[in-house]
Each structure stands twice: as structure tokens, then as C-alpha cells.
C-alpha positions as CSV (number, residue, x, y, z in Angstrom):
1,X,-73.2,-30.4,-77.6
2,X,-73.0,-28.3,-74.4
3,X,-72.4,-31.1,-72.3
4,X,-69.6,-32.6,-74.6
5,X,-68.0,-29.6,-74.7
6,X,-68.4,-29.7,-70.8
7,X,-66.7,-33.0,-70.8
8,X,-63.7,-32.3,-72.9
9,X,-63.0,-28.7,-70.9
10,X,-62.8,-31.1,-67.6
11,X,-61.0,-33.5,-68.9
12,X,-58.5,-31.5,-70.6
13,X,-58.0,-30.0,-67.4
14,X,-57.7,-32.8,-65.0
15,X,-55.8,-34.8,-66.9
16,X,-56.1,-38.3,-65.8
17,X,-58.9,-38.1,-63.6
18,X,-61.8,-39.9,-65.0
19,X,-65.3,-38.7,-65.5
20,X,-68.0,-40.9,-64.5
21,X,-71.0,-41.3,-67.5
22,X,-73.9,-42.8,-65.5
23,X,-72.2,-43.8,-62.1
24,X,-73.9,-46.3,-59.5
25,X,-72.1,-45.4,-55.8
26,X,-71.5,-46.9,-52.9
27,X,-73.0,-43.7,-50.6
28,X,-75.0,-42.9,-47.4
29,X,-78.7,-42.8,-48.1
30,X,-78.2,-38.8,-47.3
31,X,-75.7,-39.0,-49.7
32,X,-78.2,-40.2,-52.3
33,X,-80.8,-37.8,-51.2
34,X,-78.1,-35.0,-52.1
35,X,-77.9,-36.6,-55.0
36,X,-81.1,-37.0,-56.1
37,X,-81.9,-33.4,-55.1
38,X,-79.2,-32.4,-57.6
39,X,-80.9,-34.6,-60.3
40,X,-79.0,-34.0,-63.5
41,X,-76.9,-31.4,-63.0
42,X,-74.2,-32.9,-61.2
43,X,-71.0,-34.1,-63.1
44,X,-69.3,-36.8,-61.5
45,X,-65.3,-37.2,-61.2
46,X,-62.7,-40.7,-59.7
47,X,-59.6,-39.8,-58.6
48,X,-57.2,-42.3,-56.7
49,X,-58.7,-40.7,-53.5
50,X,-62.3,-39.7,-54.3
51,X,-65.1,-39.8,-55.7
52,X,-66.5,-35.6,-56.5
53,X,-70.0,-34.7,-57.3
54,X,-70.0,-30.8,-58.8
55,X,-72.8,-29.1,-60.7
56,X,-70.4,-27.8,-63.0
57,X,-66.4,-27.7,-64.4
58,X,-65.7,-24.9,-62.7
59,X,-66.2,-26.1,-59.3
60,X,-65.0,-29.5,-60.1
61,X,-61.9,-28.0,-60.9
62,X,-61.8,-26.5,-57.7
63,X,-62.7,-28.5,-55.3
64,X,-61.0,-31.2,-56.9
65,X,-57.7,-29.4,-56.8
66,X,-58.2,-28.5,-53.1
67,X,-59.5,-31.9,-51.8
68,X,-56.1,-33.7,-53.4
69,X,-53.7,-31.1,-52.1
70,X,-55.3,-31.5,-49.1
71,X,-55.6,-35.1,-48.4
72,X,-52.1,-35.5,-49.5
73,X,-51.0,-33.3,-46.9
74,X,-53.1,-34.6,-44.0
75,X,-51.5,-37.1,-44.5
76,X,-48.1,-36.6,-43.8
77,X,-49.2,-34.8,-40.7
78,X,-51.1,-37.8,-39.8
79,X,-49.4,-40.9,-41.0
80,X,-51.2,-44.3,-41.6
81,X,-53.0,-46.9,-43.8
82,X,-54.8,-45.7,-46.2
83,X,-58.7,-47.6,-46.5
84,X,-59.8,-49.4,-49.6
85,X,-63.1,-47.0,-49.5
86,X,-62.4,-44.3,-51.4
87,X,-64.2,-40.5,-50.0
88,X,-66.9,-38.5,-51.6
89,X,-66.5,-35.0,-51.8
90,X,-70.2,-33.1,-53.0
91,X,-69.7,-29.4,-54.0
92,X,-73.3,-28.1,-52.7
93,X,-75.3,-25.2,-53.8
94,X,-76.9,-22.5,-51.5
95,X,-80.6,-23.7,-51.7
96,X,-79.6,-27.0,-52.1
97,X,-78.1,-26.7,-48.6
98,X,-80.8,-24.8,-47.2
99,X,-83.4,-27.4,-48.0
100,X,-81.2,-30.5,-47.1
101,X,-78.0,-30.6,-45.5
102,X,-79.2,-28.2,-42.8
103,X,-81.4,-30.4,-41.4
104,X,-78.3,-33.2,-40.5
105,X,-75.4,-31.0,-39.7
106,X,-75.6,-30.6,-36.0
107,X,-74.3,-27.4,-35.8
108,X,-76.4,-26.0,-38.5
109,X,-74.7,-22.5,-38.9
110,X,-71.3,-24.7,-40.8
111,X,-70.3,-23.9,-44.4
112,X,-69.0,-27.2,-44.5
113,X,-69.4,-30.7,-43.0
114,X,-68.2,-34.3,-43.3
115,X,-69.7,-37.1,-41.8
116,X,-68.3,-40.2,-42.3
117,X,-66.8,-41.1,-46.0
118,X,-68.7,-38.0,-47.1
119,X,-67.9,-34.4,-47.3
120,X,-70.1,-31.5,-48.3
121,X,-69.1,-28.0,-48.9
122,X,-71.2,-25.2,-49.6
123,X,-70.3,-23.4,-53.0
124,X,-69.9,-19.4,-53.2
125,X,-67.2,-17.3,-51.7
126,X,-63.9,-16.9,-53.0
127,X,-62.1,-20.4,-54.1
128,X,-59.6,-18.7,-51.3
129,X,-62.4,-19.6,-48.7
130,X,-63.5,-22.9,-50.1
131,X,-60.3,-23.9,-49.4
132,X,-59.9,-23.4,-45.6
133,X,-63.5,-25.1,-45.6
134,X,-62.5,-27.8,-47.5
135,X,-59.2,-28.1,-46.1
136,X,-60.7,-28.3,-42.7
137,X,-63.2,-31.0,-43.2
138,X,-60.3,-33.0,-44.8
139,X,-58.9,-33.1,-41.7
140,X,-61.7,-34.3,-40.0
141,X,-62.2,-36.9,-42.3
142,X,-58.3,-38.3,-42.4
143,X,-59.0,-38.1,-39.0
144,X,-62.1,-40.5,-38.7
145,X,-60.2,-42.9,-41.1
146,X,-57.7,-43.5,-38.9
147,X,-59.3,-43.5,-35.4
148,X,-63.4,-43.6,-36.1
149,X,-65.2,-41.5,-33.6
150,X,-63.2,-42.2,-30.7
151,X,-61.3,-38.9,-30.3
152,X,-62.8,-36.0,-27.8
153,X,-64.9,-33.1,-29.2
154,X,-61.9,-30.8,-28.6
155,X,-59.0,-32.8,-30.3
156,X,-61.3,-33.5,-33.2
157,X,-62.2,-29.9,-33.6
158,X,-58.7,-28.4,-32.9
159,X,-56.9,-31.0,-35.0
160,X,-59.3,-29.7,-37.9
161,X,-58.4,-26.0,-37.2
162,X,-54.9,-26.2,-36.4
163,X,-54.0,-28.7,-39.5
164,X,-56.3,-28.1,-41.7
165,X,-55.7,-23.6,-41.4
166,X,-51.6,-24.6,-42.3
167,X,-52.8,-26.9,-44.8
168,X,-54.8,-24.2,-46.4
169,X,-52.2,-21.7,-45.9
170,X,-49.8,-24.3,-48.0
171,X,-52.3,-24.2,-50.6
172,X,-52.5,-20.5,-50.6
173,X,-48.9,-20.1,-51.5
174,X,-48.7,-22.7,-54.6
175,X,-51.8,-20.5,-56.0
176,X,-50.6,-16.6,-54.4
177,X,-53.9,-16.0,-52.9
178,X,-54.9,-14.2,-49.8
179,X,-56.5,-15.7,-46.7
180,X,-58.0,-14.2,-44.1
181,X,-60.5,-15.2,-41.0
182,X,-62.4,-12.2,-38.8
183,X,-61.6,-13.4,-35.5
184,X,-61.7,-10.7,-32.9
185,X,-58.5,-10.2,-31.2
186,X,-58.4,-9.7,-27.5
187,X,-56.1,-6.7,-25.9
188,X,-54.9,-9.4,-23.8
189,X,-55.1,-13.5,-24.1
190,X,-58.1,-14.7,-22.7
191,X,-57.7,-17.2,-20.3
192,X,-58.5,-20.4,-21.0
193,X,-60.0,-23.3,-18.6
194,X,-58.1,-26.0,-20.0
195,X,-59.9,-28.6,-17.9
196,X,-63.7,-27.2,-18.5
197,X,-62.5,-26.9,-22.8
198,X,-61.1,-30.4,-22.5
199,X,-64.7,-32.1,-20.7
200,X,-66.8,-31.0,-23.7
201,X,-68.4,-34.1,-24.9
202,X,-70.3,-32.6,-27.5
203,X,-70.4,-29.3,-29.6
204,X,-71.7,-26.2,-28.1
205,X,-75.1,-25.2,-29.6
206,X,-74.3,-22.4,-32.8
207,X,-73.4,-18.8,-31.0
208,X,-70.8,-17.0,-29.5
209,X,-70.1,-19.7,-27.6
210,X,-69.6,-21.9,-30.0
211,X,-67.1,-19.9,-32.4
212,X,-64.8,-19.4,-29.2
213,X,-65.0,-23.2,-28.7
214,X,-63.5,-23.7,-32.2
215,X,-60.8,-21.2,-31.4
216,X,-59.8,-22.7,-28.4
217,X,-59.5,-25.7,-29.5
218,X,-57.4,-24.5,-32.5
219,X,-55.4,-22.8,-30.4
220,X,-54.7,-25.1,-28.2
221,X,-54.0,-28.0,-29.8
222,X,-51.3,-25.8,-32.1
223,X,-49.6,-25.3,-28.5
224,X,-49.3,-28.7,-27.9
225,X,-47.9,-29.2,-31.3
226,X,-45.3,-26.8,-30.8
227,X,-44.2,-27.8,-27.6
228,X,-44.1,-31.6,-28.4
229,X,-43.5,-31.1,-32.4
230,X,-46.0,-32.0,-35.0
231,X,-43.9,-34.9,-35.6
232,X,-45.4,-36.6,-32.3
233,X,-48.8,-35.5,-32.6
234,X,-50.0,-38.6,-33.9
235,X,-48.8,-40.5,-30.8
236,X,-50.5,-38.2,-28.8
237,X,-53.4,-38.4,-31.3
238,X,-53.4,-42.6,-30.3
239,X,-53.4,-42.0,-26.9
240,X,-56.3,-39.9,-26.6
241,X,-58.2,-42.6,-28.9
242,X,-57.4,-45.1,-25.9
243,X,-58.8,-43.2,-23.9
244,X,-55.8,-41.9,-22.0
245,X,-56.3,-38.2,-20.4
246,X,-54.7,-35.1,-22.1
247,X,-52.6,-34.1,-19.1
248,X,-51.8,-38.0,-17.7
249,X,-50.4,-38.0,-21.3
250,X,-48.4,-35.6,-21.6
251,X,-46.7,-36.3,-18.1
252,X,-46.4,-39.9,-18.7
253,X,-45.4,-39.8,-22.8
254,X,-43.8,-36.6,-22.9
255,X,-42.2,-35.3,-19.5
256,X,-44.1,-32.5,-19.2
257,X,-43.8,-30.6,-15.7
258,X,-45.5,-28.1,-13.9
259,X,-43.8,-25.4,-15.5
260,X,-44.8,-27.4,-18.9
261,X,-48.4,-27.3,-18.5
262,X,-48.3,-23.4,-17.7
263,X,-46.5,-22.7,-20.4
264,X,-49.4,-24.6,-22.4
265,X,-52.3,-22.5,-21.2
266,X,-50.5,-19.5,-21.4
267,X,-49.4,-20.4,-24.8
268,X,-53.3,-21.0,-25.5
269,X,-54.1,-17.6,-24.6
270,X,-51.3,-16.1,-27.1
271,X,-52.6,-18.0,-29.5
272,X,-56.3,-16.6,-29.1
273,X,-55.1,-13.1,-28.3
274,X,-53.7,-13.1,-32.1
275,X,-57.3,-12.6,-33.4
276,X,-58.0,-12.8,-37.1
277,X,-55.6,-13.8,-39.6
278,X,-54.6,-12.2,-43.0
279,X,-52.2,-14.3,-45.0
């Protein structure tokens, strides 16, 4: 009776969506390791967009109504065809994480990851902070449908902080929550190497020095944004999927001058110097 009841809150709730009885999917064999680790506890949701896997309504309902918003938006910042492949989006618990998903997230000290057409997100926290997780990975994964794995480390990550922080922020407002993230502001903008952040071919091991990697990046690629507009982000997007450099682009596509590319690095630092964020 419990689990009809279950059924009927969730459905009532989400409307449309439909809940999956005994579903057969089309997943990574990590994917089906998750699964199998959650054994019957997991309630299983299609949506035009995705496939969710949540140990119970509550969290459906959540990450669900996050992982919609989100893609939706993504992908007006981020135009393009949409694949036939539909997404999977697992809501994971603590020790569930501890004892699988650490052992293939690279960076191993995430809350979140996506790999492919999978995304994972820790459950706990405030549904305020499982959006800017959830948001984020979104982004990486709108972003690996359209160009695969051939953007550099840096756009990749600051695409997912710049876009997917606003995107979150968005969200915040239609539900009048509060966000917030504990960066440490500095007295005055760091400066930034743009040519040593740009040659990262892979993520900095977890530390220090990988958090103010992830900033960087953020903050970086929201001052190209704003100089060139968000509209033509995705053409700079293509070009860095092609293989063109960062700066030969912007020169080449965009005009930018001397004066141009100071402005960006000092624009960087502002960015950073800005510290933590309370919406």
C-alpha cells in the first residue's frame, strides 16, 4: 500500500511525467552498477528529456524539477539539435557514493558528476544547493551533446560554472530561495596567467589548487561572455571544438585588440576578487 500511495503522490505531482514499473535501460555498465547497488529502492521517472532514478518522491520531485528547468535553459544559451538519446539523471545517497561513484569521478572530492549521458548527484543539503550542483552538471552535459569531448579542460569547466551558476540563480528566483557559495574574496583581483589556465589539459588533482582552477575558469569565461555577448558564445564555443586557439579567436572572429585582451584578464581578476556569492 505504501508504495501505491508512493506512486499516486508522484504522479499527482508531476503530472504527465510517467513512472516506470519494472524498466529495462539503455545505461553504462556503471550506470547499472549504481543501479543495482540501489536494488529496490529506487523509483524510476520518463520525461521528454530524461530518464530519473530517486530513492524516493521527495527527491524525484526535486531533481526532476531542477534537471527540466535546467536543460531547458542550457539550451537557449547553447543552441542545437537535440539527440534521440534521452539523459539519465540518478539522485545518489551518501554511502552509496562513498562505496561507488568515488571510485570513477576523477576528481573524487565533487558532489556531483556527469559522464557521458549520465549524471549523478549526491543527495543532502538544501534543495538550494542541489540545484547549483545539478545545474552545473547540466551544463556539462548539453555541452558534451553538442561537441563530445573535444572542448579544453578550461572552457568545459568555466562554461559549467559561468552558465550553469545563472541558470541556478534563474531557478532560485521562480522558487525565492537563497544561494550562496564560500569563495574567499581577495582584497585585490588576483592575477591570472591566462596562458598557463588556458594549457591545462586535464583537471588539477582535488586541493587548493584545484578550487581556484574552477574559479578561474568561471570567471573567465563570464569575461569573455560579456565582452563578446552570450549571444556569440556558442560560435566561440565551435571554434575552440576545431581546435582553433582562444586568443587566434578572438582576434580573427571577434576583433579583439591589444587593449581587448587586457581588458579580459583584468576583467578575470574582478571577477575572482568578488569572492563568495549570496543571492
Amino acid at each position: 500500500m505504501a508504495a501505491v500511495a508512493a506512486l499516486i503522490l508522484i504522479g499527482g505531482v508531476l503530472g504527465a511525467r510517467r513512472l516506470l514499473a519494472r524498466p529495462s535501460f539503455d545505461v553504462s555498465p556503471f550506470g547499472k552498477k549504481v543501479l543495482r547497488e540501489g536494488g529496490r529502492r529506487w523509483l524510476h521517472l520518463e520525461t521528454p528529456h530524461f530518464f530519473y532514478h530517486a530513492p524516493d518522491t521527495e527527491r524525484m520531485v526535486l531533481v526532476q524539477d531542477v534537471a527540466e528547468f535546467a536543460y531547458e535553459k542550457v539550451c537557449e544559451y547553447l543552441p542545437g539539435a537535440e539527440p534521440v538519446r534521452k539523459g539519465h539523471v540518478f539522485s545518489v545517497s551518501a554511502d552509496m557514493w562513498d562505496r561507488v561513484l568515488r571510485e570513477a569521478d576523477r576528481r573524487r572530492d565533487s558532489l556531483a558528476m556527469q559522464a557521458g549521458h549520465e549524471l549523478f548527484v549526491l543527495e543532502g543539503g538544501a534543495p538550494a544547493e542541489t540545484s547549483v550542483r545539478l545545474a552545473h552538471e547540466i551544463v556539462h552535459y548539453r555541452v558534451w551533446q553538442l561537441w563530445g569531448e573535444r572542448l579544453p579542460v578550461w572552457l568545459d569547466e568555466g562554461l559549467a560554472g559561468c552558465v550553469g551558476w545563472d541558470i541556478a540563480e534563474s531557478f532560485r528566483l521562480r522558487k525565492g530561495w537563497q544561494l550562496s557559495r564560500d569563495w574567499p574574496a581577495a582584497e585585490e583581483g588576483p592575477a591570472v596567467d591566462l596562458a598557463q589556465l588556458t594549457g591545462f589539459s586535464e583537471y588539477p588533482a582535488p586541493g587548493p589548487e584545484a578550487q581556484l582552477f574552477y574559479r578561474q575558469c568561471e570567471a573567465f569565461v563570464r569575461a569573455i561572455a560579456r565582452r563578446i555577448g552570450f549571444a556569440k558564445l556558442p560560435g566561440f564555443v565551435d571554434a575552440q571544438a576545431e581546435g582553433e586557439s582562444w586568443d587566434a579567436c578572438l582576434r580573427g572572429r571577434f576583433a579583439f585588440t591589444d587593449f581587448d585582451f587586457r581588458w579580459l584578464a583584468e576583467e578575470t581578476s574582478r571577477n575572482l576578487a568578488k569572492g563568495g556569492e549570496t543571492k
